[in-house]
TORTIDREN-311011 format. One line per 10 residues: their letters; for each residue y, z, x of N, C-alpha, C, O. Coordinates in steps of 0.001 Angstrom, whole numbers. Layout:
residues N
A> Y Z X Y Z X Y Z X Y Z X | ...
end
This chain:
residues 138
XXXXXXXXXX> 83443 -113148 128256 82085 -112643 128339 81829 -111667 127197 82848 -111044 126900 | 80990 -111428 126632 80266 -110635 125975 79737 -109340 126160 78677 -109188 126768 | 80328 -108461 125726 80058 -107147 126304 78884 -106516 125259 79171 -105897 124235 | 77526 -106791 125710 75841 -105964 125205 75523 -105100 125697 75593 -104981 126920 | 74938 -103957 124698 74166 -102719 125088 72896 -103202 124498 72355 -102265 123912 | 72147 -104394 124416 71277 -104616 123822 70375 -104295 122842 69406 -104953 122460 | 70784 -103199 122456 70279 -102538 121318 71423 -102899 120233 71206 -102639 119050 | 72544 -103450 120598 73086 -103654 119068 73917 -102296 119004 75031 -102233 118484 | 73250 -101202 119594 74179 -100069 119153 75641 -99800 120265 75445 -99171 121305 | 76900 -100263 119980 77499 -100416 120803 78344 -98832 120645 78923 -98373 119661
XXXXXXXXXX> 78156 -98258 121976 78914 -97083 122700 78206 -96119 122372 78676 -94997 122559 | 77236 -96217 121946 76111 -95018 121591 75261 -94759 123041 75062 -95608 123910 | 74824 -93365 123049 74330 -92878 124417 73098 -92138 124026 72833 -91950 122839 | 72363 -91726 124965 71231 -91230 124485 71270 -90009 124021 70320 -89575 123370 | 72801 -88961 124381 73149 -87803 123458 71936 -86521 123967 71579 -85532 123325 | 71665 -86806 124823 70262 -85870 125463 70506 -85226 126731 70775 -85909 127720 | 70442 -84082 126782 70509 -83146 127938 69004 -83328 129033 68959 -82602 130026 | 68208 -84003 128851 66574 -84526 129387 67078 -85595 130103 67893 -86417 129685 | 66298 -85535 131762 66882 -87032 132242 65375 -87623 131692 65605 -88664 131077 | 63819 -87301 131702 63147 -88008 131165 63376 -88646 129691 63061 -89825 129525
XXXXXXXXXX> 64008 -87772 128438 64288 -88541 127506 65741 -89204 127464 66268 -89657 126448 | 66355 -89178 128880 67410 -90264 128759 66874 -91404 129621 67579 -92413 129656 | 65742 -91405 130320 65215 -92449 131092 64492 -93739 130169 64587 -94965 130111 | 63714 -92640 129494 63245 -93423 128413 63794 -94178 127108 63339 -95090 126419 | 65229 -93235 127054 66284 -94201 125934 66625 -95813 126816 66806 -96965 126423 | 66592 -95189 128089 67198 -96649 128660 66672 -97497 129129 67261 -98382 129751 | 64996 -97434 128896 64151 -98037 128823 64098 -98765 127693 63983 -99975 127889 | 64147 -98400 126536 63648 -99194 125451 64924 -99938 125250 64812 -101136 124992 | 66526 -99249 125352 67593 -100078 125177 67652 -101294 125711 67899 -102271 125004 | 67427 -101396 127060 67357 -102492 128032 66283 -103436 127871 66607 -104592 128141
XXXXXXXXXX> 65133 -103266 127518 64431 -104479 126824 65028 -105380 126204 66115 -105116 125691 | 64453 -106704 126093 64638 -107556 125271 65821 -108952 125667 66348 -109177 126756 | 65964 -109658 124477 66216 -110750 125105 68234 -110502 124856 68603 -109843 123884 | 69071 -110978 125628 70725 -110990 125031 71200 -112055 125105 70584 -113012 125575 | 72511 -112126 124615 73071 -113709 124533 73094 -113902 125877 72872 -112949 126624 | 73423 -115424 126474 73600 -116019 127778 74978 -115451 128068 75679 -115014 127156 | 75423 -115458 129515 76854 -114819 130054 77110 -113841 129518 78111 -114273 128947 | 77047 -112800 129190 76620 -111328 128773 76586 -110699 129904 76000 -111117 130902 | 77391 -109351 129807 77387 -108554 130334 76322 -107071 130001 76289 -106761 128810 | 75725 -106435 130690 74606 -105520 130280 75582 -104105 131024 75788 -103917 132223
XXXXXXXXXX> 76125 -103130 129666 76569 -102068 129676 75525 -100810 129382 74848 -100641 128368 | 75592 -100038 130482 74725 -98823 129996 75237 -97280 130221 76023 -96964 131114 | 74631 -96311 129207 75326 -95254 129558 74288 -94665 130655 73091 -94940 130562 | 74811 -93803 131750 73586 -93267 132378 74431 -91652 132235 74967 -91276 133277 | 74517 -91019 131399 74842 -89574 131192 74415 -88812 130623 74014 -89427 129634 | 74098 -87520 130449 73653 -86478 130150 74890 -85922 129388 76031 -85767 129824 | 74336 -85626 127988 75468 -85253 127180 74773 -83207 126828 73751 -82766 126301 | 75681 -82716 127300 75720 -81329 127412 75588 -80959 125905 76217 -81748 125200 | 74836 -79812 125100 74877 -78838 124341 76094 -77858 123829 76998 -77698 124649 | 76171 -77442 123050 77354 -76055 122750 76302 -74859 123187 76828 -73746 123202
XXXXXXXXXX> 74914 -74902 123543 74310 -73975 123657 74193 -73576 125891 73882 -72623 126605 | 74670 -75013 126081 74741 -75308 127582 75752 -74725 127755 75807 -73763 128521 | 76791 -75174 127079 78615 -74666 127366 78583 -73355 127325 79211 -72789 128219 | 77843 -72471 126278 77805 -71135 126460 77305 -70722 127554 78091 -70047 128219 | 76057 -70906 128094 75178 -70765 129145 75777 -70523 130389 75606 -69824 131388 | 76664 -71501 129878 77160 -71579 131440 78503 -70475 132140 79083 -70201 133191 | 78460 -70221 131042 79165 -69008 131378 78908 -67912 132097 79731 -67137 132584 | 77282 -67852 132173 76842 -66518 132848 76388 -67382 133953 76781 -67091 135083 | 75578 -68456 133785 74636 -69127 134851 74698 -70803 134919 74956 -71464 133913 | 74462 -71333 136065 74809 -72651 136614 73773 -73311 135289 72945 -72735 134584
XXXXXXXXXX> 74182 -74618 135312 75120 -75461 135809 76378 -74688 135000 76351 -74218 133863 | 77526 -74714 135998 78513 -73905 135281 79698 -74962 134724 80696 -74694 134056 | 79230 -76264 135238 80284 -77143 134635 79548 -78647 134524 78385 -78910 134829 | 80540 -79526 134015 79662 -81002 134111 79570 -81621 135498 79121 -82757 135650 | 79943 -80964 136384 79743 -81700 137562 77742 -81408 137983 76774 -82163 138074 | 77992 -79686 138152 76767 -79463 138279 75847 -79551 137112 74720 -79901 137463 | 75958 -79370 135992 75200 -80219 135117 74604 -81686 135192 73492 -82021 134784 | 75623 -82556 135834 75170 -84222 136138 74358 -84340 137423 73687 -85372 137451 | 74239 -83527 138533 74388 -83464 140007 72737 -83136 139416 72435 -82275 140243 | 71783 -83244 138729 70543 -83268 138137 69937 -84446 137810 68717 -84595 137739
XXXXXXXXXX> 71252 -85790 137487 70695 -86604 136854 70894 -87516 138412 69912 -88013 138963 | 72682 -87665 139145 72909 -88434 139505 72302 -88925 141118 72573 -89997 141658 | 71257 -87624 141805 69904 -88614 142616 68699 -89134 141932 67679 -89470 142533 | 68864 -89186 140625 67474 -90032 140006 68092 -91161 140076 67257 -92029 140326 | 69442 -91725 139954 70240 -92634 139597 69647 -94353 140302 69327 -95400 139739 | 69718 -93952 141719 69631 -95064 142943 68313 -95824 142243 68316 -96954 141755 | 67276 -94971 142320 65811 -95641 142235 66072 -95907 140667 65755 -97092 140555 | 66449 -95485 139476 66165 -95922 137865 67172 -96985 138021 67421 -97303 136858 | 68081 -97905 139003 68681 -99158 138992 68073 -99926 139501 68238 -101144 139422 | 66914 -99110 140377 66264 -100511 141540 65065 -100852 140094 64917 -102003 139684
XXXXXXXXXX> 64524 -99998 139651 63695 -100464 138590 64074 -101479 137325 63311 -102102 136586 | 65701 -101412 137344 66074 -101858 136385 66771 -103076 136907 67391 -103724 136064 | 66782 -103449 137974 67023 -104917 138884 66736 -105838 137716 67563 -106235 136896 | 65442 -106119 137760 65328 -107532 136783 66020 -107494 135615 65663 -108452 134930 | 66720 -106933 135148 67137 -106433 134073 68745 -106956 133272 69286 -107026 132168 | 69006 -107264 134878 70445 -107307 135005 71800 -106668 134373 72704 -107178 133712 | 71580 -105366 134834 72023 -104430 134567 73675 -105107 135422 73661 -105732 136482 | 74672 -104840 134796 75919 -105067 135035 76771 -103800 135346 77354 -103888 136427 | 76884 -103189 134984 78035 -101993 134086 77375 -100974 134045 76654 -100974 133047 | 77213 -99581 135014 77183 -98269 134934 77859 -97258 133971 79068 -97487 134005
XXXXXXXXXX> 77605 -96323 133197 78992 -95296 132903 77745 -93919 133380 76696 -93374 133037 | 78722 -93927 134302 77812 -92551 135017 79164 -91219 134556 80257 -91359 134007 | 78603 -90253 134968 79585 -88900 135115 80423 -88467 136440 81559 -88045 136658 | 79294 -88784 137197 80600 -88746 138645 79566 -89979 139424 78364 -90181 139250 | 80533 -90679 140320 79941 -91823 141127 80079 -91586 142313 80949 -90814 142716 | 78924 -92445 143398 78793 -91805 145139 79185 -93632 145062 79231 -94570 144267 | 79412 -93274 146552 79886 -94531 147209 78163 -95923 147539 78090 -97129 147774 | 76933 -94570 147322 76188 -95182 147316 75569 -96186 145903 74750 -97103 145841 | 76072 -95768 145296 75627 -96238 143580 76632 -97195 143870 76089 -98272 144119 | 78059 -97269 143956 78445 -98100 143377 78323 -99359 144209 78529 -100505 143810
XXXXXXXXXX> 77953 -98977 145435 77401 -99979 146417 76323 -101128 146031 76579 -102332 146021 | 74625 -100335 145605 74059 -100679 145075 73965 -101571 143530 73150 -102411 143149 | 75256 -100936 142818 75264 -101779 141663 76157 -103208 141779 76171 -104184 141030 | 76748 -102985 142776 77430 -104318 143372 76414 -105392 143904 76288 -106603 143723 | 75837 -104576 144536 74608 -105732 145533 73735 -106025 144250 73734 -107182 143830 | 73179 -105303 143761 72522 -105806 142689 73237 -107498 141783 72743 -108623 141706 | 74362 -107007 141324 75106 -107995 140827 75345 -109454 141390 75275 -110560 140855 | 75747 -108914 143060 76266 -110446 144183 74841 -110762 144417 74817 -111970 144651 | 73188 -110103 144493 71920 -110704 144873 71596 -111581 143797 70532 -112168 143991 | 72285 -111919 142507 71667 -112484 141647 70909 -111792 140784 70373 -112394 139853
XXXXXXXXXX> 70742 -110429 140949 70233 -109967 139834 70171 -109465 138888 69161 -109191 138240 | 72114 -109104 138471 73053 -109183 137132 73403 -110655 137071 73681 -111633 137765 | 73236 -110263 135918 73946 -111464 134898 75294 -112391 135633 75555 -113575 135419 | 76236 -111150 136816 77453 -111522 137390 76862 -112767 138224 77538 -113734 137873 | 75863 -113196 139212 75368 -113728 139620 76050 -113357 141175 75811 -112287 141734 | 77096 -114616 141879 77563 -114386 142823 78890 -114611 142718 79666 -114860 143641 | 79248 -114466 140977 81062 -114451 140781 82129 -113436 141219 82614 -113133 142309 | 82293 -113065 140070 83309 -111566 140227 82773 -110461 141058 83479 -110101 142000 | 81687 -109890 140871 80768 -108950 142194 81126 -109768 143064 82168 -109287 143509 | 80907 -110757 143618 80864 -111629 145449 81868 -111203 145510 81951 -110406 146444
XXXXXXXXXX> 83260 -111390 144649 84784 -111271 145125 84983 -110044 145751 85277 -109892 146937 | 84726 -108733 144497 84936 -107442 144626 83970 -107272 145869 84666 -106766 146749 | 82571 -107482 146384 82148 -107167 147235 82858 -107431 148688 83058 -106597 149571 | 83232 -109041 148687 84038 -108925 149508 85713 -108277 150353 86201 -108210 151481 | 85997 -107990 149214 87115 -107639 149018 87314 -105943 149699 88211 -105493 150412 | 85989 -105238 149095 85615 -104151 149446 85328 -103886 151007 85801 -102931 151623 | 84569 -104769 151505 84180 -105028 153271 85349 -105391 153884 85397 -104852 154990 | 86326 -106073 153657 87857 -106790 153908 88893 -106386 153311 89561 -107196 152668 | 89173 -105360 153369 90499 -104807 153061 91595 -105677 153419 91510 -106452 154372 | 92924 -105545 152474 93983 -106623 153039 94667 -105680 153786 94787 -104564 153282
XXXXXXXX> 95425 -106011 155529 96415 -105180 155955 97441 -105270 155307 97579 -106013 154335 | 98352 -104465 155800 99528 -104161 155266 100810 -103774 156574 100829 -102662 157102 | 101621 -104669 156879 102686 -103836 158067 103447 -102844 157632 103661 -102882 156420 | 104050 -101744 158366 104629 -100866 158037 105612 -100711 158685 105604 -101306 159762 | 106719 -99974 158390 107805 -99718 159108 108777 -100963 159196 108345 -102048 158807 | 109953 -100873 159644 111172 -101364 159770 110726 -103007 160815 111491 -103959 160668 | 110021 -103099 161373 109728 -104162 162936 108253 -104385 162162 107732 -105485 162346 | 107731 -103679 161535 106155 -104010 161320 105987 -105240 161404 104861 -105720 161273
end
């Protein structure tokens, strides 16, 4: 498979402490047309300042957790918008069990590129854990 950021610019991020001007980088990135069987990689992070890092020394966000914990409830709804899109591949800063939920279902509904391949597996796989016996008689 083909790993696209559709812009051509591969591993580049929007480099912006703004979730509106990182909403809008990943707006215009995600347009447009990509090769077939392609995977759609995106960054969804907030890249901190040397003027933040100081900051934070006296006053919150005092680290990248709480720095991201700004971006990562806009997160849920800027994937449901980006459904048709077929968004594949998150790189978030910290992940909830609910995102990565959602970016799965997204993927196994048909509406990444994955269709109902590798997502169906991992989805299932995830709901069905394999047991395991333990002990000496297990």
């Amino acid at each position: 498979a083909v790993v696209s950021t559709q812009s051509g610019h591969y591993g580049r991020g929007a480099n912006t402490t703004d979730t509106g001007t990182l909403k809008n980088y990943l707006e215009d990135t995600m347009k447009g047309p990509r090769p077939a069987n392609s995977l759609h990689v995106t960054q969804t992070i907030l890249t901190p300042k040397m003027k933040d890092t100081i900051s934070g020394l006296f006053r919150p966000p005092r680290n990248l957790k709480q720095f991201a914990d700004q971006l990562t409830p806009l997160l849920p709804s800027w994937f449901e918008e980006f459904s048709d899109i077929n968004l594949n591949i998150a790189i978030v800063d910290f992940l909830t069990i609910d995102l990565i939920d959602q970016l799965i279902n997204l993927n196994v509904t048909g509406s990444g590129a994955c269709g109902s391949g590798a997502a169906a597996k991992m989805k299932s796989e995830a709901d069905n854990p394999p047991t395991y016996k333990t002990g000496l008689l297990g």
